[in-house]
C-alpha positions as CSV (number, residue, x, y, z in Angstrom):
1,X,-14.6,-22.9,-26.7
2,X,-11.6,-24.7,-25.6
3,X,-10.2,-28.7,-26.3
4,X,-12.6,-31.3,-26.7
5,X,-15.1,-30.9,-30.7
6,X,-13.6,-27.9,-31.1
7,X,-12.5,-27.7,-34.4
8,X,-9.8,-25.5,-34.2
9,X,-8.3,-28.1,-31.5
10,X,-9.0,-30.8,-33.8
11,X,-7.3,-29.4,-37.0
12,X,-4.2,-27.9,-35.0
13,X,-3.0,-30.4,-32.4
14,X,-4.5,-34.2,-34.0
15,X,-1.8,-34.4,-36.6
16,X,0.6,-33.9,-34.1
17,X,-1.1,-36.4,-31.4
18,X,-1.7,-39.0,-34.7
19,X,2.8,-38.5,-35.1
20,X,2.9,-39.1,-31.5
21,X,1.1,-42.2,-31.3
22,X,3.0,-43.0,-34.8
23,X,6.5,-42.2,-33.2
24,X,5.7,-44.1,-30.0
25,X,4.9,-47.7,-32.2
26,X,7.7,-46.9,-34.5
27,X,10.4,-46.8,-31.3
28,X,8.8,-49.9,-29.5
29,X,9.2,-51.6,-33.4
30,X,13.0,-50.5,-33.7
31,X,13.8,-51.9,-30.4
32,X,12.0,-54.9,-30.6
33,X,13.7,-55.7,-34.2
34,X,17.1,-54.5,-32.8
35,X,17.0,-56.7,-29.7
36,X,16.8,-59.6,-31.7
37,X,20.3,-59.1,-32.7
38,X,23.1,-59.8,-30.5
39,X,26.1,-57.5,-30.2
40,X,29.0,-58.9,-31.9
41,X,31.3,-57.7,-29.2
42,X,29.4,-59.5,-27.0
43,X,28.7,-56.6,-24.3
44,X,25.8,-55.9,-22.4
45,X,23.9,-52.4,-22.1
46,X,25.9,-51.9,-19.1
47,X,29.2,-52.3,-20.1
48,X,28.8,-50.7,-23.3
49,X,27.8,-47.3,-21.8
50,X,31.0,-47.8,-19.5
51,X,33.1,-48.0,-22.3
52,X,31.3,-45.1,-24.2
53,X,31.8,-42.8,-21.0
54,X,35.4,-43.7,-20.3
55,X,36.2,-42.7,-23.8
56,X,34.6,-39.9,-23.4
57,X,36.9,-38.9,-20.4
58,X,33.9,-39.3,-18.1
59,X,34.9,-40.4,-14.4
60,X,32.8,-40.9,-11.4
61,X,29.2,-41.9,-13.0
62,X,27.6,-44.9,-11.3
63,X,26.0,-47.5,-13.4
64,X,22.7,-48.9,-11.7
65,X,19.7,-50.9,-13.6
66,X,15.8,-49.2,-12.9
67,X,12.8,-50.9,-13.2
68,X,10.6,-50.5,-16.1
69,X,10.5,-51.1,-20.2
70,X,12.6,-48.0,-21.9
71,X,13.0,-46.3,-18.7
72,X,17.0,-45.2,-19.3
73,X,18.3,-41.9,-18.3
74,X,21.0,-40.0,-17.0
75,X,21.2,-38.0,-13.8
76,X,23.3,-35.1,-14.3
77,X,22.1,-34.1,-10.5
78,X,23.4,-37.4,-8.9
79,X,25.6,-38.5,-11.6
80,X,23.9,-41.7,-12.1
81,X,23.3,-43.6,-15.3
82,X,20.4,-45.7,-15.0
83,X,19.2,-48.3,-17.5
84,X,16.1,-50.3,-17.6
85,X,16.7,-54.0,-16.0
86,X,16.9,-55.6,-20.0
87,X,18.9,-53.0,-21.3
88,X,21.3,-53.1,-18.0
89,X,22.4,-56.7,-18.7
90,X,21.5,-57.9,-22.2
91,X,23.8,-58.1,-25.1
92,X,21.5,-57.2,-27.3
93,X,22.2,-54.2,-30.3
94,X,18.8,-52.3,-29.0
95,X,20.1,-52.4,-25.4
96,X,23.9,-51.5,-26.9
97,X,22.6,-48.7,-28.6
98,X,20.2,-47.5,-25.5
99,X,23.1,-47.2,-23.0
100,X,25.7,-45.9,-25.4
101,X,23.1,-42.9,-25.9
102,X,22.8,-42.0,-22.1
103,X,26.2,-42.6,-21.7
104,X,26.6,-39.6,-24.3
105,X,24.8,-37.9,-22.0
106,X,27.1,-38.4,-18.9
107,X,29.9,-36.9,-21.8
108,X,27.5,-33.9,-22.6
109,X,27.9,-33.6,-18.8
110,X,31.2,-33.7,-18.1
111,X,32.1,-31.7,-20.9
112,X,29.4,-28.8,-20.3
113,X,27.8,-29.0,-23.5
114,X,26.1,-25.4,-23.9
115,X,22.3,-26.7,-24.5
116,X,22.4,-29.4,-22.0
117,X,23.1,-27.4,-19.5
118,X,20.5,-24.7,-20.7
119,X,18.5,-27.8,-20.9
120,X,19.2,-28.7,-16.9
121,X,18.6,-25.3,-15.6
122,X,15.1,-25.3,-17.0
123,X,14.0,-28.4,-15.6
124,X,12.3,-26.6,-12.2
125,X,10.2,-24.3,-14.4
126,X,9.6,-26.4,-17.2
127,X,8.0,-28.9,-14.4
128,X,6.2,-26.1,-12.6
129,X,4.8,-24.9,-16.7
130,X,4.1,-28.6,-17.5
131,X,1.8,-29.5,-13.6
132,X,0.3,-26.0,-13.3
133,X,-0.5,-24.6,-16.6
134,X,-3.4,-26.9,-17.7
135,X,-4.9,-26.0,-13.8
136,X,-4.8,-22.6,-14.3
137,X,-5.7,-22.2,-18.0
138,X,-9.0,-24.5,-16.9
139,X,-9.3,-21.8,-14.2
140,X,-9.2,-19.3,-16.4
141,X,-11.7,-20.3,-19.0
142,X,-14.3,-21.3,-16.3
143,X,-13.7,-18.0,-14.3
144,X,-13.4,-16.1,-17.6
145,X,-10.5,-14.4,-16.0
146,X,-8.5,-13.3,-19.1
147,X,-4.8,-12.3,-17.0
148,X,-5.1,-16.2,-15.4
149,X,-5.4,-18.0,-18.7
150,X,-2.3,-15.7,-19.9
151,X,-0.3,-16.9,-16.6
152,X,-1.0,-20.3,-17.6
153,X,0.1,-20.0,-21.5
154,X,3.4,-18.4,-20.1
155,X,3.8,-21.2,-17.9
156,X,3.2,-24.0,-20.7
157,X,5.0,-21.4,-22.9
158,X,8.1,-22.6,-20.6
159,X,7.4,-26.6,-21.1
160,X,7.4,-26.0,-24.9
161,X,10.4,-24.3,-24.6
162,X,12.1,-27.0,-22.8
163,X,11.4,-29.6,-25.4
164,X,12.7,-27.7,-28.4
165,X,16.3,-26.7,-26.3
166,X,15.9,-31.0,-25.7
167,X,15.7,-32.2,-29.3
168,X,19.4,-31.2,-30.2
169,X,20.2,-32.5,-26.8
170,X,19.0,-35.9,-27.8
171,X,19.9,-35.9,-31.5
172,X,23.6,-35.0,-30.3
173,X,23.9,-37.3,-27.5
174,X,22.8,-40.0,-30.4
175,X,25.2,-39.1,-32.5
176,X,28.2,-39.3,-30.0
177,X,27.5,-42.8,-29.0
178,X,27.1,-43.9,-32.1
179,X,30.3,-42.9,-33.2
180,X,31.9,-44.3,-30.0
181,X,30.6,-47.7,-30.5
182,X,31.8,-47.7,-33.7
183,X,35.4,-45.9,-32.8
184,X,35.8,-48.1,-29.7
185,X,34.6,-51.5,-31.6
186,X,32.1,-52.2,-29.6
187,X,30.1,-52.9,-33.0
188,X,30.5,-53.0,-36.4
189,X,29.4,-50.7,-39.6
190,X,27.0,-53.1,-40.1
191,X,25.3,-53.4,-36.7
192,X,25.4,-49.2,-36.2
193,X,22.9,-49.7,-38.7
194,X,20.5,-51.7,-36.4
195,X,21.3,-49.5,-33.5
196,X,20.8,-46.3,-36.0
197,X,17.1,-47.4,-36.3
198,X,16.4,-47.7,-32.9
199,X,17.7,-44.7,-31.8
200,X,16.3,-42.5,-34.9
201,X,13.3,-43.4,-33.7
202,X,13.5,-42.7,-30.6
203,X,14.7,-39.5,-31.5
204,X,10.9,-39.0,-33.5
205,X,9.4,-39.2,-30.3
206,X,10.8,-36.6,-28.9
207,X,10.1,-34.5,-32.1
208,X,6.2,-35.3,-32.2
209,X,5.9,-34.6,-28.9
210,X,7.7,-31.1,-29.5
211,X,5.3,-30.8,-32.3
212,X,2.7,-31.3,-29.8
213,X,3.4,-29.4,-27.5
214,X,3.6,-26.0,-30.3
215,X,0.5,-26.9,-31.6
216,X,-1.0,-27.0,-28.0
217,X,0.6,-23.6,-27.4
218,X,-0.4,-22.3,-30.7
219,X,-4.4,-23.3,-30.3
220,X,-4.3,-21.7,-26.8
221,X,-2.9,-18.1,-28.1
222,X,-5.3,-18.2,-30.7
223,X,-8.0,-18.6,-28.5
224,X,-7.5,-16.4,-26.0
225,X,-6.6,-13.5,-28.6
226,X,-2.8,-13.6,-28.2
227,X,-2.2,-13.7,-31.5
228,X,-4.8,-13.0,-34.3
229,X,-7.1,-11.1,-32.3
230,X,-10.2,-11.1,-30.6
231,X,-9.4,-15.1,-30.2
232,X,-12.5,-17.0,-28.2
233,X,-14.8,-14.0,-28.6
234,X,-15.7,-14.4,-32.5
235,X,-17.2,-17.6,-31.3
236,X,-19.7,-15.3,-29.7
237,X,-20.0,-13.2,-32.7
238,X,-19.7,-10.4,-30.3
């Protein structure tokens, strides 16, 4: 028995889809509340994360808004920073706080920070683990073709992977541009406060969907008798 009423499913992996959907509210809360507040300095999204990377040495990295709610990210391949059309031009603390934290990721860049680039060079497989396990572990189940389903745990095995080397990936680039809005006075004590919530909860969803994604791995090695045994088969009682 795999997914769907199986109880087993339903007692490992719904507390962590319940945080997930929890996390996801929480972050779209935080940066609702925190782009009612204007920065003080009076910069955009933009021009903050430009004045996070060139204190932090960084050179070279384009600045180019991207359509889309919350759609910010860094490039590392194209050096590109790319923020989401309100967070590119509004002054608000939420977009402030947005840019400055992919702007710490152009610095985590230039500076080769160990796990980002560990991070960077599992990309490709994480990808491949993420599109082609859930194919082949389907496969596997309906072919009852033991060695295909363990194929397709090592590939999501690899996805998993990825997220956990990401959390202190996000959780540092956070911490660096908070500190640089705050060193460079781009805003006050006061206002990291409001840019603190919306990026700690950001942060949660990257945690919950870690959480997920262990609990997903866990319920498939129990099922298939990785770990604990005979797995699936003691359904059967055989």
């Amino acid at each position: 028995m795999f997914f769907g009423a199986d109880p087993l499913y339903l007692l490992l992996v719904t507390p962590a889809l319940a945080l997930a959907g929890w996390a996801q509210a929480r972050i779209m809360a935080a940066y609702r509340e925190g782009s009612r507040f204007r920065a003080s300095s009076g910069v955009t999204g933009a021009q903050a994360a430009q004045v996070v990377m060139e204190e932090g040495g960084v050179r070279g990295v384009a600045i180019e808004p991207v359509a889309g709610q919350l759609t910010d990210h860094y490039d590392p391949s194209h050096k590109i920073l790319r923020l989401s059309a309100g967070n590119f031009q509004e002054d608000s603390l939420a977009a402030v706080g947005v840019a400055a934290h992919e702007a710490g990721h152009a610095i985590q860049d230039a500076t080769h920070y160990p796990l980002l680039v560990v991070r960077n060079l599992m990309v490709p497989l994480a990808s491949l683990g993420s599109n082609a396990s859930m194919l082949l572990l389907i496969g596997g189940v309906a072919m009852q073709w033991p060695a295909l389903m363990y194929v397709a745990i090592g590939l999501f095995s690899l996805a998993v992977l990825f997220q956990v080397v990401n959390l202190p990936v996000e959780f540092n680039a956070s911490r660096r541009a908070r500190a640089m809005l705050q060193e460079s006075g781009l805003v006050s004590p006061q206002e990291d406060e409001v840019v603190g919530k919306v990026l700690n909860a950001a942060a949660m969803t990257y945690v919950a969907a870690t959480l997920t994604g262990v609990s997903q791995l866990l319920y498939f090695l129990i099922r298939t008798g990785a770990v604990g045994g005979r797995g699936d088969r003691d359904d059967r009682g055989t």
